[in-house]
PLY file of the C-alpha trace (Angstrom):
ply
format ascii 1.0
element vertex 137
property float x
property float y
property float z
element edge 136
property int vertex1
property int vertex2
end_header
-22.34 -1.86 21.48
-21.30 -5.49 20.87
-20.00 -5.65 16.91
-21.56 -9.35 15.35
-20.65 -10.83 11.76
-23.19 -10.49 9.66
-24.59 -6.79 11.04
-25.05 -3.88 9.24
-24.11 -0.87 10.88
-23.53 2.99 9.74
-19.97 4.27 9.59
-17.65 7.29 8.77
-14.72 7.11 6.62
-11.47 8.21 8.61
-8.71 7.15 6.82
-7.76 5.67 3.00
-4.81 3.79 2.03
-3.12 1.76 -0.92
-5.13 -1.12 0.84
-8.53 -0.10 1.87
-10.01 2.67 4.39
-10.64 2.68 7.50
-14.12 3.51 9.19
-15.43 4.29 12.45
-18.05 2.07 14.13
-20.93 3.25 16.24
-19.13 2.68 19.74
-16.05 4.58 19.08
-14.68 1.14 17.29
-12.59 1.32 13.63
-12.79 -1.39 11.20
-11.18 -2.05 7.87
-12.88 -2.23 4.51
-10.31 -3.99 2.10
-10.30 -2.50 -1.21
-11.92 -5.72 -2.55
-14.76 -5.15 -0.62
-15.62 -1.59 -1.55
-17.35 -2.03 -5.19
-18.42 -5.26 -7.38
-16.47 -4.47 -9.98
-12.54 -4.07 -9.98
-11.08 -1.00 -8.26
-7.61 0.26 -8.73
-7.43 3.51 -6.86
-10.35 3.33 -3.91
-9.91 7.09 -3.84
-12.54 7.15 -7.17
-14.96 5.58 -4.53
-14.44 7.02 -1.57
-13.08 10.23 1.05
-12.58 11.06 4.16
-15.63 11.52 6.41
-17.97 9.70 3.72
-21.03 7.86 5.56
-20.98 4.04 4.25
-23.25 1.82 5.02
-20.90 -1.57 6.05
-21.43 -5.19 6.76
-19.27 -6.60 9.87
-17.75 -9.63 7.71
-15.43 -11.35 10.12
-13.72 -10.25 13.95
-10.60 -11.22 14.91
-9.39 -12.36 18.54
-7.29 -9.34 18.70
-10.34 -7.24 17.67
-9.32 -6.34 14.16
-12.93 -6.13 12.48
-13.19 -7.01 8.72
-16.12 -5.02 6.98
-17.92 -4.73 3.33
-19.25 -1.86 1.66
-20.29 -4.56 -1.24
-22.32 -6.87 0.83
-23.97 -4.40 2.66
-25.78 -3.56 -0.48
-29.34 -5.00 -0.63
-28.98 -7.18 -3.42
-25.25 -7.82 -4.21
-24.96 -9.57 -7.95
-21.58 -10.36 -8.58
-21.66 -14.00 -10.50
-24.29 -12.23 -12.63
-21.76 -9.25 -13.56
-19.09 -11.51 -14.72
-20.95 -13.30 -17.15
-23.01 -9.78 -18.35
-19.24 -8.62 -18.70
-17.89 -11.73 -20.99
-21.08 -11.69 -22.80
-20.29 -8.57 -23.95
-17.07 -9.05 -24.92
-17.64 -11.81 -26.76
-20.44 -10.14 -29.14
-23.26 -13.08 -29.40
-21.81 -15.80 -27.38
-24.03 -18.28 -26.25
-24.49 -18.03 -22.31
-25.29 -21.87 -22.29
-21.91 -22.90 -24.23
-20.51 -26.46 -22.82
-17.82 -26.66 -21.04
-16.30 -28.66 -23.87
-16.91 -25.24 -26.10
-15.52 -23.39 -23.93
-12.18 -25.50 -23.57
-11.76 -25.74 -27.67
-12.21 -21.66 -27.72
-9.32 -21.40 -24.91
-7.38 -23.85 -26.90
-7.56 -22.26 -30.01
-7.14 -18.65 -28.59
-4.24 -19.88 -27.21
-2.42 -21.75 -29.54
-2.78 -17.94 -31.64
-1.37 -16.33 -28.81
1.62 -18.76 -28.57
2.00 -19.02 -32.91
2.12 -14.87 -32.67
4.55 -14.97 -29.27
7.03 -17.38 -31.18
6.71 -15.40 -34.12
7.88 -12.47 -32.81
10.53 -13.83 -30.39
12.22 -15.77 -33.38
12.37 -12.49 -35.38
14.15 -10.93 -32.50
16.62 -14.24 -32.23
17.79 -13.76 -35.74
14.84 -16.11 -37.31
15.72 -19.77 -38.32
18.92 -19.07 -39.53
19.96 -19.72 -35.88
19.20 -22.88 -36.25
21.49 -25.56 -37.99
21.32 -29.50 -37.27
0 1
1 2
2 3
3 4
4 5
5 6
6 7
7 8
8 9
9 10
10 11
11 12
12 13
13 14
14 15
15 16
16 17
17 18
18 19
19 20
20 21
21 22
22 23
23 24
24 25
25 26
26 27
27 28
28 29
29 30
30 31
31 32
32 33
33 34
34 35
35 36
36 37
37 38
38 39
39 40
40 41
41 42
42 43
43 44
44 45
45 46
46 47
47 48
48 49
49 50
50 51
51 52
52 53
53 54
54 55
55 56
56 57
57 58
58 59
59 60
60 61
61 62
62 63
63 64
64 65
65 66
66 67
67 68
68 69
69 70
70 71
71 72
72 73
73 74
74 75
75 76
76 77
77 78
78 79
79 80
80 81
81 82
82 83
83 84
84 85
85 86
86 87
87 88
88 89
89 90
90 91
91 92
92 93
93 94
94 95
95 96
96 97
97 98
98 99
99 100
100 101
101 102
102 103
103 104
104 105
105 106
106 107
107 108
108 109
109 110
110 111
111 112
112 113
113 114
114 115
115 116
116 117
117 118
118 119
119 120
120 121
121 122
122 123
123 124
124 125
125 126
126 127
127 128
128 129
129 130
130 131
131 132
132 133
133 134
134 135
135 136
């Protein structure tokens, strides 16, 4: 069986790592599913996802010329919605923000969030220094 980017194909886990897992392909053939590719949201240990001799469902995402084969668990899915999870997720964290907010709005907000940031940063780190009594002109 020929693998093709872009097909969807039924797999078994075989193996997990720090990195990703591997599966098996119809065919006898293993690919890799990066832990990037497993869920749409972030995921720090791919063992709260998956084990060993799980059935995925996978999408062949790229093949290399030494026959490395690049797969999603993600973008097998039948309707994948990641751009619309990011903003659900800063929506909430920003109580009732408007989802149309300018770019211009958005840039003042950063500013001003960051200036805080750096006026509590300096605060601290001059406390630490001994305060202004370091400094003499």
């Amino acid at each position: 069986m020929s693998i093709e980017v872009g097909s969807k194909l039924q797999g078994k886990v075989t193996g997990i790592t720090k990195f990703g897992a591997f599966v098996e392909l119809p065919g006898g053939s293993t690919g890799l599913v990066h832990i990037s590719e497993v869920a749409d949201n972030y995921v720090k240990d791919i063992n709260e996802y998956l084990t060993v001799g799980d059935q995925v469902t996978v999408k062949v995402i790229n093949v290399e010329k030494d026959g490395k084969i690049g797969l999603s668990i993600k973008k097998a899915k039948d309707n994948p919605k990641p751009s619309s999870n990011r903003r659900k997720s800063n929506t909430h964290s920003k109580g009732n923000q408007d989802r149309t907010e300018t770019f211009e709005a958005k840039m003042n907000r950063f500013l001003k969030d960051s200036e805080d940031r750096l006026a509590t940063l300096r605060k601290h780190t001059e406390s630490k220094r001994g305060g202004r009594g370091a400094k003499k002109g």
